[in-house]
C-alpha distance (Angstrom), angle and dihedral (degrees) to the residues before:
residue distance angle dihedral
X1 . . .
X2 3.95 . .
X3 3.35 91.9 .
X4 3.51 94.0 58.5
X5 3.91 99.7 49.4
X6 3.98 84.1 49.3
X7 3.79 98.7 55.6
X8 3.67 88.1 37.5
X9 3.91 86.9 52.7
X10 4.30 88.0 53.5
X11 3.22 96.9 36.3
X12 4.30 88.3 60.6
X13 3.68 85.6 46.9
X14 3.58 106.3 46.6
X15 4.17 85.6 53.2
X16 3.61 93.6 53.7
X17 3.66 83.8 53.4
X18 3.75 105.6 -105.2
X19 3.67 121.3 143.7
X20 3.64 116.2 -117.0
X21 3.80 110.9 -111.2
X22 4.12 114.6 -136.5
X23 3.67 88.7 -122.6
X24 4.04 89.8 58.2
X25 3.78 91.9 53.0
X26 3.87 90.4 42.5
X27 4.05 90.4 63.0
X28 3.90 87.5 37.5
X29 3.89 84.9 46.5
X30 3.94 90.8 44.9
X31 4.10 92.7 50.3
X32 3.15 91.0 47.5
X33 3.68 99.0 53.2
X34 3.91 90.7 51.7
X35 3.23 88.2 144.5
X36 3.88 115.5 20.7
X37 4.23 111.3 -119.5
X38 3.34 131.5 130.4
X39 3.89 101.1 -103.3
X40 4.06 93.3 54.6
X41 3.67 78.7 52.0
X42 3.64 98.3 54.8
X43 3.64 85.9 46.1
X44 3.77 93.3 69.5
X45 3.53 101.9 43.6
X46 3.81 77.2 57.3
X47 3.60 88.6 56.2
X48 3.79 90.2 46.1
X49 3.67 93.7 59.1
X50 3.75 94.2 43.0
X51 4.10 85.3 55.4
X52 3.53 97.1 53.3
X53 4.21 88.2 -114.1
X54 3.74 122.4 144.7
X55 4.02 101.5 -175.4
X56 3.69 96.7 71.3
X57 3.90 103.8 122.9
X58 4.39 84.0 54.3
X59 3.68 87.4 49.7
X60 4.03 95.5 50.9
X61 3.99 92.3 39.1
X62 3.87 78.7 50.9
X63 4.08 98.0 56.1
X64 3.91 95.5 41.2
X65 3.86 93.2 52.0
X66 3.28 99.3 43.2
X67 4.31 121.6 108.4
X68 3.43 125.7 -158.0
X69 4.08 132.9 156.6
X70 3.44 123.5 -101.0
X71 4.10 125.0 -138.2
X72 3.75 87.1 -87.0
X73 3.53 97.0 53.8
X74 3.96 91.9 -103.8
X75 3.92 116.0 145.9
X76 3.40 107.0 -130.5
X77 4.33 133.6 174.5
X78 3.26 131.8 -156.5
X79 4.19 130.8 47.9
X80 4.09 106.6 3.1
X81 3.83 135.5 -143.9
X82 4.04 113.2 -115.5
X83 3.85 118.7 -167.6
X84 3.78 126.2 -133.2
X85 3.34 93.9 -96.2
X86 3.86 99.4 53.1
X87 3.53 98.4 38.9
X88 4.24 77.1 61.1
X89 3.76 84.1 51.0
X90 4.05 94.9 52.5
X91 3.39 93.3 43.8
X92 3.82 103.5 39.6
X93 3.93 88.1 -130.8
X94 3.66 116.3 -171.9
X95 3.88 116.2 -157.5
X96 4.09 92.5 -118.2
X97 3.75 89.3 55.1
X98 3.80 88.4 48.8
X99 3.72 98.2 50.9
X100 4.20 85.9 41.1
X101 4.00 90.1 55.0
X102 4.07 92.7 35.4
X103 4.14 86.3 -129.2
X104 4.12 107.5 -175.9
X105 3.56 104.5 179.5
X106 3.80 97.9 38.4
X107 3.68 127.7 80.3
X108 3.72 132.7 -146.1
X109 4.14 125.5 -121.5
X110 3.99 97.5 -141.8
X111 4.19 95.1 46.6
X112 3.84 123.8 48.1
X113 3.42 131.0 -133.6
X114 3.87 90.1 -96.5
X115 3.38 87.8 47.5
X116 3.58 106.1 53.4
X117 4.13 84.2 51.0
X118 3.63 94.6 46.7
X119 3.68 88.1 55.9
X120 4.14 92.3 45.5
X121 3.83 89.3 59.7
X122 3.82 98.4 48.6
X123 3.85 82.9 44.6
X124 3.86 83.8 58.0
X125 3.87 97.7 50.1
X126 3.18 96.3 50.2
X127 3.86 99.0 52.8
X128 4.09 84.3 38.9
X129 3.80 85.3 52.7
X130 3.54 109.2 85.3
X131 4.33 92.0 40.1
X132 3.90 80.7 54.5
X133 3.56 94.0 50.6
X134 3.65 104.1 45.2
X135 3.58 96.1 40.4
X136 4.33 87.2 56.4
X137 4.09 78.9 54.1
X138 3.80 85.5 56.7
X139 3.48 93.0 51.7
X140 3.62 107.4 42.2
X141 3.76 83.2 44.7
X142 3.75 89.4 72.7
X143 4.16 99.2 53.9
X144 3.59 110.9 109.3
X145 3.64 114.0 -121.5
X146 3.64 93.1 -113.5
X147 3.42 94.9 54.7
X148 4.18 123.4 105.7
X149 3.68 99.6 -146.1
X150 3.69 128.9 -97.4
X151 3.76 132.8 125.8
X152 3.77 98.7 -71.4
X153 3.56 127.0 101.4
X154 3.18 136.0 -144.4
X155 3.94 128.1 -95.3
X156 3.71 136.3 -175.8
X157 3.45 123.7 -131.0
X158 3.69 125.8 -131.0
X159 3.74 103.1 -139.6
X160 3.93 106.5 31.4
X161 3.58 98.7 39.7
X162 4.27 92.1 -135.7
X163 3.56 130.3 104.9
X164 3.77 126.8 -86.3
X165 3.69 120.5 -163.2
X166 4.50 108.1 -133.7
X167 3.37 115.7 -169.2
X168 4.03 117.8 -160.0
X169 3.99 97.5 -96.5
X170 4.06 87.5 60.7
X171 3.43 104.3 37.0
X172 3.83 90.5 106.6
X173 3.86 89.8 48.6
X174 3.64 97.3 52.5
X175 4.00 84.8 46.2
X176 3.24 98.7 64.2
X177 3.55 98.9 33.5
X178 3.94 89.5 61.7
X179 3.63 88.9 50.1
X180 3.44 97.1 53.2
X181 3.95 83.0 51.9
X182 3.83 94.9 46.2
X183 4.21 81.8 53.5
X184 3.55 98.9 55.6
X185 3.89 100.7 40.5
X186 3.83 94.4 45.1
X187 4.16 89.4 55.6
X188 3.43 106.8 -113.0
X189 3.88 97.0 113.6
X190 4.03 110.4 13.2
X191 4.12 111.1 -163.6
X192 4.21 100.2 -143.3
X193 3.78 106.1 -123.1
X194 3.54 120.4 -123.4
X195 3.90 121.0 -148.4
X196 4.11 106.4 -140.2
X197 4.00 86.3 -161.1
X198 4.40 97.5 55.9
X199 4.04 107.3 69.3
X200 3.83 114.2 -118.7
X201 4.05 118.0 -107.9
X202 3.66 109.9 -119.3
X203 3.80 104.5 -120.6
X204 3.75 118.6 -108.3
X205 4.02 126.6 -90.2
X206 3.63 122.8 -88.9
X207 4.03 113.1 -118.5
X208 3.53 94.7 -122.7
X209 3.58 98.9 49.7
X210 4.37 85.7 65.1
X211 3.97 125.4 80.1
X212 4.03 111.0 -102.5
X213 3.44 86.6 -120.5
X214 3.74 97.9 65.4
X215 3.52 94.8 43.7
X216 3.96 88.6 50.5
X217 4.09 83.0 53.8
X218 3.60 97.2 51.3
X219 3.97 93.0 48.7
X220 3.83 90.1 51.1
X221 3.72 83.0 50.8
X222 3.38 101.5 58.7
X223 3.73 93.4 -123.1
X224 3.99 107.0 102.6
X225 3.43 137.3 38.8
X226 4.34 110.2 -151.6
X227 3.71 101.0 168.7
X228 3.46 85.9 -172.4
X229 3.99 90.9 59.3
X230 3.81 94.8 41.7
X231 3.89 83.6 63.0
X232 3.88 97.9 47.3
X233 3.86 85.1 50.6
X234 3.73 98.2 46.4
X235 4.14 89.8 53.2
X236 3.57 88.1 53.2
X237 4.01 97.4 46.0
């Protein structure tokens, strides 16, 4: 609130001894007053007598008859808006007495506006530095030693045991391709292994695909069993 930073700002000075200026109790009297009743009023003849000043009553008959014109081009009376800048200007604010008070809403007369935020963001970097650097440690930490820089990192595989470099775009890929390896070396689904060298059986004959009379010399012979045939030959019998 501005009418914090602006009592904290006379409080500093009246322990260090310096005597309050009217125009410093004017904008404390005008923030204060924001809006006009009788307690806010009571509050800064509270402030007066904590300040050691004796014109207080002139001071708030000053603030609620003043006039001024607002950004629209209104007239207006009563408590007043003050910018940055000219609250600096009331209160002769330097910018080492703003950064030792941490004032928001006031300015400072030797540092501009771009200034003052020019100086916040190297403020910034350099406290963001040292995370920055040690988490680019971290990182470069985990690149194999083989590896010729980039943005990838480095992932092991679950089946040859070596590292496989996996970008971003194939991260799902390689996913799923390691879980489909995790699958079939843990034993839930086991691929049979086929030897390229060892010919391939040719798989037997369907029944129906022989004559009936075969299949009735073969069960005579002892050397099939066609259910299916047994049956026919039973109906006939």
């Amino acid at each position: 609130m501005f009418v914090g930073e602006t009592l904290k700002v006379c409080r500093h000075r009246h322990q260090k001894g310096v005597a309050i200026h009217p125009d410093w109790f004017h904008l404390l009297a005008n923030d204060t007053m924001r809006p006009n009743t009788e307690a806010n009023r009571t509050w800064v003849r509270w402030y007066g007598a904590e300040l050691g000043l004796d014109s207080v009553e002139k001071i708030i008959e000053a603030v609620i008859s003043q006039t001024w014109t607002d950004k629209h081009g209104r007239l207006r009376k009563g408590p007043r808006n003050y910018t940055a800048q000219e609250r600096a200007q009331i209160l002769s604010m330097t910018y080492a007495e703003r950064q030792l008070l941490g004032l928001r809403r006031t300015g400072s007369m030797d540092v501009d506006k771009e200034g003052r935020e020019r100086a916040r963001r190297d403020r910034y970097n350099a406290k963001r530095r040292p995370k920055r650097e040690a988490e680019r440690r971290i990182r470069m930490s985990r690149v194999p030693v083989g590896a010729q820089g980039g943005v990838n990192r480095c992932k092991q595989s679950f089946k040859e045991g070596i590292g496989t470099r996996v970008d971003s775009e194939s991260q799902e890929n390689h996913r799923w391709i390691n879980a489909r390896t995790l699958e079939s070396t843990s034993g839930r689904s086991k691929v049979p292994k086929i030897d390229p060298q060892k010919p391939v059986a040719p798989p037997p004959p369907c029944p129906e695909s022989v004559p009936f009379a075969e299949r009735v010399d073969s069960i005579t012979a002892g050397t099939s069993n066609d259910s299916l045939t047994m049956t026919v030959l039973q109906s006939q019998g």
